[in-house]
C-alpha positions as CSV (number, residue, x, y, z in Angstrom):
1,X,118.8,91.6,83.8
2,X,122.0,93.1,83.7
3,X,124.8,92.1,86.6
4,X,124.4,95.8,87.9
5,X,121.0,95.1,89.9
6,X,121.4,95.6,92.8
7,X,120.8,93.5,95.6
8,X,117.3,95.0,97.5
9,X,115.9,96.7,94.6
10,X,112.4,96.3,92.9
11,X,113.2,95.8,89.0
12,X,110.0,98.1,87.1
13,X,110.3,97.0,82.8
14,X,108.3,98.6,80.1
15,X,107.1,96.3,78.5
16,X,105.6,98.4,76.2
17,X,101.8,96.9,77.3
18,X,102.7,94.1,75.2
19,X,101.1,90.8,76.3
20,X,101.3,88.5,73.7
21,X,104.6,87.6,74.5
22,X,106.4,86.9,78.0
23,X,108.5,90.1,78.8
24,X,110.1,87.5,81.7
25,X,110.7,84.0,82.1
26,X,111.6,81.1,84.9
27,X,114.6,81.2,83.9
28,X,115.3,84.9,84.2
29,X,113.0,85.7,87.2
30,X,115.2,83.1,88.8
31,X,118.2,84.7,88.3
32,X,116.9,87.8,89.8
33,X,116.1,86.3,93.1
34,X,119.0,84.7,93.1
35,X,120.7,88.6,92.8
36,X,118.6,89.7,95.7
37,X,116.2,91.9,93.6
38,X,112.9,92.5,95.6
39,X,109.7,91.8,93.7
40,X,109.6,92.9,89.9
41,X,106.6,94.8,88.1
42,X,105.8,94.9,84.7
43,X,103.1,96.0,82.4
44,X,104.2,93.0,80.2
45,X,103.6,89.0,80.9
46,X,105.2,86.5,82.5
47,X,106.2,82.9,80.4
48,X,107.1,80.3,82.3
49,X,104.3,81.2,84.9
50,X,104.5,78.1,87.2
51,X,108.1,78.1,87.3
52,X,108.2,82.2,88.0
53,X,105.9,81.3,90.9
54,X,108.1,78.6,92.0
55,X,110.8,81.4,92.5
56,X,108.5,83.3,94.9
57,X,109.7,86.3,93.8
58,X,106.9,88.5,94.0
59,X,105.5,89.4,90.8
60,X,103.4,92.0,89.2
61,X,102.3,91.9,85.7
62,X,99.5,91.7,83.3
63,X,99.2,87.7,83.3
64,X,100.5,85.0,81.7
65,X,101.6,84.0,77.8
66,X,103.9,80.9,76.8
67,X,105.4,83.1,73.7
68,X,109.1,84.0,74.4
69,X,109.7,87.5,73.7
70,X,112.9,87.1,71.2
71,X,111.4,88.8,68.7
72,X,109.2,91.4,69.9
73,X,110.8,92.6,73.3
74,X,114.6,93.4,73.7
75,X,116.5,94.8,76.8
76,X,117.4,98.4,76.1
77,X,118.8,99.8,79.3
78,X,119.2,100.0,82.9
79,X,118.2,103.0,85.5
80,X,116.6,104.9,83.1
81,X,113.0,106.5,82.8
82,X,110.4,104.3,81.7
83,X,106.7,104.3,80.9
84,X,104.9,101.0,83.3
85,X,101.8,100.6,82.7
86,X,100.9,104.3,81.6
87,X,102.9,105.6,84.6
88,X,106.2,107.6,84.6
89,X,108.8,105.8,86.7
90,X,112.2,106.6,87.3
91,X,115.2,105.8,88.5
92,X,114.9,106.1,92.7
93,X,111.2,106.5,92.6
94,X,109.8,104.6,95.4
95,X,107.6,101.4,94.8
96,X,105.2,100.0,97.1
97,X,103.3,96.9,96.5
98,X,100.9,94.8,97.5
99,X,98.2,91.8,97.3
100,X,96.1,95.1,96.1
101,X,99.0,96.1,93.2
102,X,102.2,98.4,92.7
103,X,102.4,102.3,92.9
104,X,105.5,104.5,92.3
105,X,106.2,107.7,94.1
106,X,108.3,110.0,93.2
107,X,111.4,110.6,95.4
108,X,110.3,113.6,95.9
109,X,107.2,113.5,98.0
110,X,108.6,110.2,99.7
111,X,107.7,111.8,103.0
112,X,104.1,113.7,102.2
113,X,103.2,110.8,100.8
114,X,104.2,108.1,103.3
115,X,102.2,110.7,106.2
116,X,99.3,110.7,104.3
117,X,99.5,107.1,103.8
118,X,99.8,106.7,107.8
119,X,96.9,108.7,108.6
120,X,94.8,107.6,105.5
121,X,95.4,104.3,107.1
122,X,94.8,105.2,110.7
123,X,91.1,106.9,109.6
124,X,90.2,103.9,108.0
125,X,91.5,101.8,111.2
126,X,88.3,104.4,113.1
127,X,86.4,104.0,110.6
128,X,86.3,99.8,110.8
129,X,86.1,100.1,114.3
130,X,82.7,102.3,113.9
131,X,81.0,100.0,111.7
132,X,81.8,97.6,114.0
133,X,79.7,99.4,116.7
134,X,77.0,99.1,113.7
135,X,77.8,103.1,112.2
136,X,76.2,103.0,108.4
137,X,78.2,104.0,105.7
138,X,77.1,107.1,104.3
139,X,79.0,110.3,105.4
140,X,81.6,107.3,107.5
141,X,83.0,106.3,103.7
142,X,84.0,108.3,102.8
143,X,83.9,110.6,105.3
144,X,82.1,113.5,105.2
145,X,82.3,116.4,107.0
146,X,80.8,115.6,110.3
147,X,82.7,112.6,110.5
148,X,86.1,114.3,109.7
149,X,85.2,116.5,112.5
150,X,84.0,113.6,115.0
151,X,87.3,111.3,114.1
152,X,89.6,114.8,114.7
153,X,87.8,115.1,118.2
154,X,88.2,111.4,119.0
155,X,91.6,110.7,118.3
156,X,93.1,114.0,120.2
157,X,91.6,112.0,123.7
């Protein structure tokens, strides 16, 4: 981890999908929670696992391998585009992750994305709230056309 991380970002590696060795240790995860970085994601493995949680840095990655990776993994560069677990990321993209798992979006569709993301979430806030009054599932989720239609009229009240 190079000193230029800065403080508040999420650190994405390529690790190339190897998992036979750890692309990240204790040692190094520590350091970058001591730098402020975010959460890391990886499509690589963590070494060190217990001591990486004991950072609580939030982590995502493909598991866990006690191999270093010395000889099969070496830092190549910082802020550039990578491939992460068969996605395109780079630099500036937007990560967003949770207990569910990372996605990147482009900078570019930052804001189409994050309104879809508030209604998706706010049909699917109506839609618990149906099956809670005992609506079945098919046509609720997903929805089909009907339903669209009913959730449209209900949430302009």
């Amino acid at each position: 981890m190079p000193q230029a991380a800065p403080e508040g970002v999420i650190a994405v590696a390529d690790a190339m999908g190897v998992t036979d060795a750890g692309i990240f240790g204790d040692i190094l995860v520590a350091r970058m929670k001591k730098r402020g970085v975010q959460a890391l994601v990886t499509d690589g493995v963590m070494r060190d696992i217990a001591g990486v949680l004991g950072t609580q840095l939030p982590v995502w990655g493909s598991g866990a391998a006690a191999p270093p990776s010395v000889a099969g993994l070496t830092f190549v560069g910082w802020q550039e585009p990578i491939g992460c677990g068969g996605i395109a990321i780079f630099p500036d993209d937007v990560i967003v992750a949770d207990d569910d798992g990372a996605v990147v979006i482009p900078q570019a569709i930052v804001e189409e994305v994050t309104q879809a993301a508030v209604e998706q979430e706010r049909f699917e806030t109506w839609a618990v709230g149906e099956v809670e009054k005992g609506v079945p599932l098919p046509g609720l989720y997903p929805p089909n056309a009907e339903t669209k239609a009913r959730y449209e009229r209900e949430i302009k009240r």
